[in-house]
C-alpha positions in Angstrom: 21.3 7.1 36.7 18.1 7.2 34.0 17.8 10.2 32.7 13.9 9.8 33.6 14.8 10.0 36.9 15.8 13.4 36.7 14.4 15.9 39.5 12.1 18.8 37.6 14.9 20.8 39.8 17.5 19.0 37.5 15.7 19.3 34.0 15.6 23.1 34.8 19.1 22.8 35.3 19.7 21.3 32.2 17.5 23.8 30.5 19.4 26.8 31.7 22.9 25.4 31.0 22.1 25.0 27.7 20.6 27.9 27.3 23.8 30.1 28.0 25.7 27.8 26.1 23.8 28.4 23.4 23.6 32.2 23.8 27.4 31.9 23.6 27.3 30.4 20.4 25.4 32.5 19.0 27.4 35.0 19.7 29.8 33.6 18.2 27.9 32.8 15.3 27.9 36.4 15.1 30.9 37.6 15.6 31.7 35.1 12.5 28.9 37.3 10.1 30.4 40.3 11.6 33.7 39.4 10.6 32.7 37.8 7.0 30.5 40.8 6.3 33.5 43.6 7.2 36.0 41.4 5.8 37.9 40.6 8.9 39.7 37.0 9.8 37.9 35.6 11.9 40.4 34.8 14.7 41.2 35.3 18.7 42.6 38.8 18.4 39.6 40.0 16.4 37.6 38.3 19.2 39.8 39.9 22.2 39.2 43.3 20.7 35.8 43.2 20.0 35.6 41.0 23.6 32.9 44.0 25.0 30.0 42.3 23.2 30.5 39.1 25.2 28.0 41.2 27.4 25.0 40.7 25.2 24.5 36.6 26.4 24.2 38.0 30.4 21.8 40.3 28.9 19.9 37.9 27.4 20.0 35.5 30.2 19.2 38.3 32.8 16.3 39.4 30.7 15.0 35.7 30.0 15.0 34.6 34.0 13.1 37.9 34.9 10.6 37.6 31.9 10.0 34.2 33.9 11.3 31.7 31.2 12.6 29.4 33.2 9.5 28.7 35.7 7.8 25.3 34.3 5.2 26.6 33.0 6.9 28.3 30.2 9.6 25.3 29.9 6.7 23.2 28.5 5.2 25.3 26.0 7.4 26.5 22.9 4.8 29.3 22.0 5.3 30.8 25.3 9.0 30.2 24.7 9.3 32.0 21.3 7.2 35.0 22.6 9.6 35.5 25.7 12.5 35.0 23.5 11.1 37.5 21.5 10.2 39.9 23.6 13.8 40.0 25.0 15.4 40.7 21.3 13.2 43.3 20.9 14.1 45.0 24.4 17.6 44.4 23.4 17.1 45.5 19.7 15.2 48.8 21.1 17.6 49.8 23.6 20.6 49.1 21.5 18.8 51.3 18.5 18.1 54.3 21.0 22.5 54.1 22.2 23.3 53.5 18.5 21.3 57.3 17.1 23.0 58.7 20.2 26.7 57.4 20.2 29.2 59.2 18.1 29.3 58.2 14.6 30.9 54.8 13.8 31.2 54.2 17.7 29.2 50.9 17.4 28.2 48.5 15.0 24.9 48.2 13.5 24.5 44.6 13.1 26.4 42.6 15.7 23.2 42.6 18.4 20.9 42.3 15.2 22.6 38.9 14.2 22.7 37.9 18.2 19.2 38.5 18.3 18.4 36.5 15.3 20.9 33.5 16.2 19.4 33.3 19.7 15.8 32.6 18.9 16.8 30.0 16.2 19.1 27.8 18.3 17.1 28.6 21.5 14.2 28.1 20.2 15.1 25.2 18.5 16.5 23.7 21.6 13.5 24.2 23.4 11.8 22.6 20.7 14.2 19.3 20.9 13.4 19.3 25.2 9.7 19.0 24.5 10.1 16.3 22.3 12.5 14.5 24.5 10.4 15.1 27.6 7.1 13.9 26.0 8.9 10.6 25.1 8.5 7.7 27.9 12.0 6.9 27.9 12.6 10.7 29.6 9.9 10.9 31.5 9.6 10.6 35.3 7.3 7.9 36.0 5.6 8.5 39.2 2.8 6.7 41.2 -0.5 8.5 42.9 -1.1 7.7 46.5 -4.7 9.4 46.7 -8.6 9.1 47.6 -11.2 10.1 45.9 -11.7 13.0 43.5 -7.9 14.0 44.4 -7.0 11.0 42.3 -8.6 12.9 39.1 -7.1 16.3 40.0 -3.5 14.7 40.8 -3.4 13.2 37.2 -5.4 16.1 35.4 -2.6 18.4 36.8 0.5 16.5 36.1 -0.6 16.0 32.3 0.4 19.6 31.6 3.9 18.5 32.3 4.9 16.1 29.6 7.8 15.3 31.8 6.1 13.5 34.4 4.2 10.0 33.6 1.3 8.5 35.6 2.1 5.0 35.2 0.0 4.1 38.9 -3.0 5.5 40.9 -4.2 4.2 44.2 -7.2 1.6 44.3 -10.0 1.8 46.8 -7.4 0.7 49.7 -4.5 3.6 49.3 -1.6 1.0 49.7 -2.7 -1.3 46.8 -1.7 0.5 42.9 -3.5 0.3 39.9 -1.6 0.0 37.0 -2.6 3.1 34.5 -2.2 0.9 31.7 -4.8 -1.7 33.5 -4.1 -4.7 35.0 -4.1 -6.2 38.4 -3.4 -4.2 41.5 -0.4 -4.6 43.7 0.7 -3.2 47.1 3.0 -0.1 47.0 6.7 -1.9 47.8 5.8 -4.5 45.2 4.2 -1.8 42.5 7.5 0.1 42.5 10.1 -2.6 42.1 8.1 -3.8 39.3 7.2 -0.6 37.1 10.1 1.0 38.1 8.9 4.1 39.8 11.1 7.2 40.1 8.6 9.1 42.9 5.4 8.6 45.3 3.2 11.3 44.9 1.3 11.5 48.4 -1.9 13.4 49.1 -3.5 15.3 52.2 -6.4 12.6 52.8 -4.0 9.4 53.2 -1.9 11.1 55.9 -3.0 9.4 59.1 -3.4 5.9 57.0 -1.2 3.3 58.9 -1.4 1.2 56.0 0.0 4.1 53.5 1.9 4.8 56.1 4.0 1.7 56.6 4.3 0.9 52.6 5.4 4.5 52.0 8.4 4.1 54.5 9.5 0.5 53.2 9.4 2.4 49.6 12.0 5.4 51.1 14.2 2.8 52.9 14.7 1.4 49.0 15.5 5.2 48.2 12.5 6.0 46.5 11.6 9.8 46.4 8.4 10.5 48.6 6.8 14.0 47.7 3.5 15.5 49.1 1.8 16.6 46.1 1.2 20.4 47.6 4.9 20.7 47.8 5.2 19.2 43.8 2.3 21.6 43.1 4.5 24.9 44.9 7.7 23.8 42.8 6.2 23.7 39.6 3.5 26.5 39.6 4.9 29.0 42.5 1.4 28.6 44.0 0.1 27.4 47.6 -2.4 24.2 46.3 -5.5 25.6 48.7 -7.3 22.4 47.5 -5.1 20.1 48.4 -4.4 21.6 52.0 -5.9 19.8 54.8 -4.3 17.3 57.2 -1.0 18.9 56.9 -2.0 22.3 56.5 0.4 22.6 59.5 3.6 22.5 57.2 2.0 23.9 53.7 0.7 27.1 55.0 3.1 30.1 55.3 2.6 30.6 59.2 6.1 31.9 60.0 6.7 34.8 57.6 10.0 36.3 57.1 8.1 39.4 58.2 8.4 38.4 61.6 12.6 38.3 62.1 14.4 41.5 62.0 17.2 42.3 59.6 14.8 41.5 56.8 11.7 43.8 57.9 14.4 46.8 58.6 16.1 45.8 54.6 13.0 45.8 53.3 11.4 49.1 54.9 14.2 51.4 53.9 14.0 49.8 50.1 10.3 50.7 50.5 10.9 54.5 52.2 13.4 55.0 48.8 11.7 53.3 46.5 8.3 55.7 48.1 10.4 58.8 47.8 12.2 58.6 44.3 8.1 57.3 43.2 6.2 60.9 44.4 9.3 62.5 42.8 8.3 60.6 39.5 4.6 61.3 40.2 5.5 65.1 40.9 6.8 64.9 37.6 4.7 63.7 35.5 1.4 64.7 37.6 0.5 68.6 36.0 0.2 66.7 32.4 -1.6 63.3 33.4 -4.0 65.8 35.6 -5.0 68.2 32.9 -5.8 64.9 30.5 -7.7 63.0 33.5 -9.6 66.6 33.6 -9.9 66.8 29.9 -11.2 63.3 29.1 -14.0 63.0 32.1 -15.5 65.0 34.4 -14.5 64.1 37.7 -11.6 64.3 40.0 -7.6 63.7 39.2 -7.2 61.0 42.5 -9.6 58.4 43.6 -10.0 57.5 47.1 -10.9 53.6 47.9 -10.5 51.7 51.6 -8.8 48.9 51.2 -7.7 46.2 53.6 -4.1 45.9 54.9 -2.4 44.1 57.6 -4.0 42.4 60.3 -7.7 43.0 58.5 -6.9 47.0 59.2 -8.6 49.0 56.5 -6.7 52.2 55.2 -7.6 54.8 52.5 -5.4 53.7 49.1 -4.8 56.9 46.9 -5.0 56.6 42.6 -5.3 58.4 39.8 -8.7 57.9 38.3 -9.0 56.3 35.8 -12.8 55.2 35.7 -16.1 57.2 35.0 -17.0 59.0 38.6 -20.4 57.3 38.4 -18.4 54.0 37.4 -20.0 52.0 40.3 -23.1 54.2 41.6 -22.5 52.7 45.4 -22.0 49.1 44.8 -18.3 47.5 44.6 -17.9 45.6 41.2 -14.7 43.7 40.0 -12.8 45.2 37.0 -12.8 43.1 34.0 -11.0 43.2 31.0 -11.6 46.0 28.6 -13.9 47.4 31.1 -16.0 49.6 29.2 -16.0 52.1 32.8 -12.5 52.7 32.1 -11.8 56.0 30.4 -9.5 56.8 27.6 -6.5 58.4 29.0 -7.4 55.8 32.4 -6.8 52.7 29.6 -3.3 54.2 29.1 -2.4 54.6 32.6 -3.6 51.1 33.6 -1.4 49.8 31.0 1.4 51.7 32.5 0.2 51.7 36.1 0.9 54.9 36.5 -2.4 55.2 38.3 -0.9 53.4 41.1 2.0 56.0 42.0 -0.1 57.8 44.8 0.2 54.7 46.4 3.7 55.5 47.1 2.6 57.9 49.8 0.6 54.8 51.4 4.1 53.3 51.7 6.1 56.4 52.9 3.2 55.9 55.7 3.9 52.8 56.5 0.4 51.3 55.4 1.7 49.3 52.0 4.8 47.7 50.9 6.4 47.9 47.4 6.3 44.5 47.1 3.3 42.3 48.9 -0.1 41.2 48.4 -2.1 43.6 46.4 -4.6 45.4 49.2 -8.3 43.9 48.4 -11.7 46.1 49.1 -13.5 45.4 52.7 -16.4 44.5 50.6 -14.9 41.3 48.0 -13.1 40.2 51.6 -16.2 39.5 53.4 -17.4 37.9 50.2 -14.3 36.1 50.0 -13.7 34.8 52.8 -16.3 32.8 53.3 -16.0 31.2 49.4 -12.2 30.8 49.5 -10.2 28.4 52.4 -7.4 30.8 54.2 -8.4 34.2 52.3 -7.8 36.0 55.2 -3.8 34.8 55.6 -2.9 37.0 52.6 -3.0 40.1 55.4 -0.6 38.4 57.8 1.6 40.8 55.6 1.7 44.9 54.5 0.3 44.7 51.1 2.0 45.9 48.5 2.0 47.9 44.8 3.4 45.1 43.2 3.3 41.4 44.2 4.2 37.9 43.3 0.4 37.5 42.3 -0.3 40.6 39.9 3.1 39.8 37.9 1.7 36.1 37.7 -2.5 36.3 37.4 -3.0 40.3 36.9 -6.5 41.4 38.0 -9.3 39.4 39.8 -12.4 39.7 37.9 -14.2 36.4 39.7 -13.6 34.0 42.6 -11.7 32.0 40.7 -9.2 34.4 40.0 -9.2 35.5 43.5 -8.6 32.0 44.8 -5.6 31.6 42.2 -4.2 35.2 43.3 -4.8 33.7 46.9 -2.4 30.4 46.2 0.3 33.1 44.7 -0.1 35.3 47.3 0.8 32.5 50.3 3.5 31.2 48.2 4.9 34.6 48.5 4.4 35.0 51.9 5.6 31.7 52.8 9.0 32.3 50.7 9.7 36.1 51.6 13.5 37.0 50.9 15.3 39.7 49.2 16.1 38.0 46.3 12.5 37.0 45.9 11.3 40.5 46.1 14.0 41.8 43.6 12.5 39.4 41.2 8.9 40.6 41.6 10.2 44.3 41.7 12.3 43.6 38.2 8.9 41.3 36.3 6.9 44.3 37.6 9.1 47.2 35.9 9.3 45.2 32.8 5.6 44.8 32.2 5.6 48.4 33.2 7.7 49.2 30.6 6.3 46.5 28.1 2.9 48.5 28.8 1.1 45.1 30.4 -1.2 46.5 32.6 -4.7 46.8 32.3 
């Protein structure tokens, strides 16, 4: 087995096993400076009784798969990697400072999690670093060819060159069947491209479908074992989006008709997480609301909640509840999108947005049944009929409750244009078409930690 031939599946694998591993040693890395700096030997009984700490590499990797470091994007980019990795030491570092002022005196040491902290970056970081490297180099890379018409061709290739693990080394040529070499050359038919270049995967596209001719060379290349993918499903794997652009003849299999919405132990789960989650939320919001009123009254004239219909399931509009946090004459009749650092937004409203504590009302929107915790966010009647007509499949996104938090805000944020719409859109049907438990724990936990990292806006 090459090593090029590895799955993306796989590489994450690889990524995440060394990645604890690595956390383990640098705990142990610590536990040695710990041990140096008190004058300890540094030896299996010291280890056993200080054995509590072997927490702090969970921690870390809890933190890490949450903060969403090991979706592809981030795998490929070291600055990305570094900033998550830091922004997990200093959650840890935080926390552990706030227990330390508040434990008894000498109950825990100062500088074990400080030297974890420290010793994680470096040989995380580091190892990151060494992946990148190998990944960009041919000999690791997964050498795939483009089956494609068109302008798809283009896109296909533009996308794949943001992951250095995956190498164009064939496109089609006018007739689908018959490859191009990239590096130039004659073309060949698809059986006889493959044995030759040694392709690891066909990358198929929506327009070559119903083509006998792909057709027949594509199943004499899977009889050999080659890997045939669609490219929408590649594009789902390694984004976590639904490829609207690439959806056409088999928009029967990429769209998210069968939601897990409509069985029945997993609508029941999810409603009693959402009439909790609704009730301990107003609690919070009862609270907290007596000081955020008087500064909403203080800083603008206007009222403390804002009314605004938006759209929920089935295309049914409903009255969503906030706390203002815009001018009252902020749009004078006329719907506008919010855009960063919009200068409508109001003092104390720019602090709320940033810990979306403007959306709490909401929570009495899902005691009613109207919204979801987790879902789509709920767009405005008026950007919907605008929207519908620009963007393929807009309207799918309500075949669901919308919800305060959802796969696409913990992804893309706000939509301030129809492009960000139409990227929300491809999050929002790759949520849809994936619903689970598990999936909305994970959107539930990204959304509490940029809550508490102040992320909003």
């Amino acid at each position: 087995m090459r090593l090029s031939a590895l799955r993306p599946s796989e590489r994450r694998a690889v990524v995440i096993i060394g990645d604890f591993l690595l956390l383990t040693m640098a705990l142990l890395l610590a536990y040695g400076l710990w041990a140096l700096r008190g004058g300890h030997p540094f030896t299996i009984a010291f280890l056993k009784k200080k054995a509590v700490w072997f927490v702090l590499p969970p921690i870390w990797f809890f933190l890490a798969a949450v903060g969403g470091l090991y979706e592809y994007r981030n795998l490929v980019s070291l600055e990305r990697t570094l900033r998550g990795l830091a922004t997990c030491g200093a959650i840890i570092l935080i926390s552990y400072t706030a227990l330390y002022f508040f434990a008894p005196k000498e109950s825990l040491p100062r500088g074990v999690v400080l030297y974890h902290a420290f010793f994680s970056v470096g040989l995380v970081g580091g190892w990151r670093y060494l992946l990148l490297v190998l990944h960009g180099n041919p000999l690791f890379r997964r050498r795939c060819v483009v089956v494609a018409k068109g302008e798809e061709k283009e896109g296909v290739i533009s996308f794949l060159s943001q992951y250095p693990f995956y190498e164009v080394v064939g496109v089609s040529a006018e007739a689908p069947w018959m490859i191009m070499p990239s590096q130039g050359g004659d073309p060949l038919d698809l059986p006889s491209f493959v044995r030759t270049f040694g392709v690891d995967e066909i990358l198929v596209t929506g327009p070559v479908y119903s083509d006998r001719e792909v057709t027949k060379a594509i199943v004499s290349c899977g009889e050999k074992g080659i890997t045939i993918t669609p490219f929408p499903l590649l594009y789902e794997e390694l984004t976590g989006r639904v490829p609207i652009d690439h959806i056409r003849e088999g928009w029967w299999y990429l769209l998210p008709f069968r939601a897990a919405e409509a069985g029945m132990l997993y609508p029941i789960l999810k409603r009693t997480a959402d009439v909790i989650g609704a009730i301990l939320g107003l609690s919070f919001l009862g609270l907290i609301l007596p000081g955020v009123a008087l500064a909403i009254k203080l800083d603008s004239k206007g009222p403390v909640f804002y009314r605004q219909v938006r759209v929920g399931r089935g295309g049914r509009p409903f009255t969503v509840l906030k706390l203002r946090t815009m001018r009252a004459d902020a749009e004078r009749g006329k719907a506008v999108w919010a855009k960063e650092r919009d200068p409508r937004v109001t003092r104390i409203g720019r602090w709320l947005r940033k810990a979306r504590f403007d959306e709490f009302p909401q929570c009495w929107n899902i005691l009613k049944g109207e919204m979801s915790i987790i879902g789509p966010r709920p767009e405005r009647p008026e950007f919907v009929k605008e929207l519908r007509d620009l963007i393929p499949f807009f309207e799918l996104r309500h075949s669901v409750k919308p919800g305060m938090a959802g796969w696409a805000m913990v992804n893309h944020d706000y939509v301030a244009s129809v492009e960000d719409a139409k990227a929300r859109l491809e999050y929002d049907l790759y949520y849809i078409k994936r619903q689970s438990l598990w999936f909305d724990a994970l959107i539930f936990l990204r959304a509490l930690l940029q809550l508490l990292l102040l992320r909003g806006r």
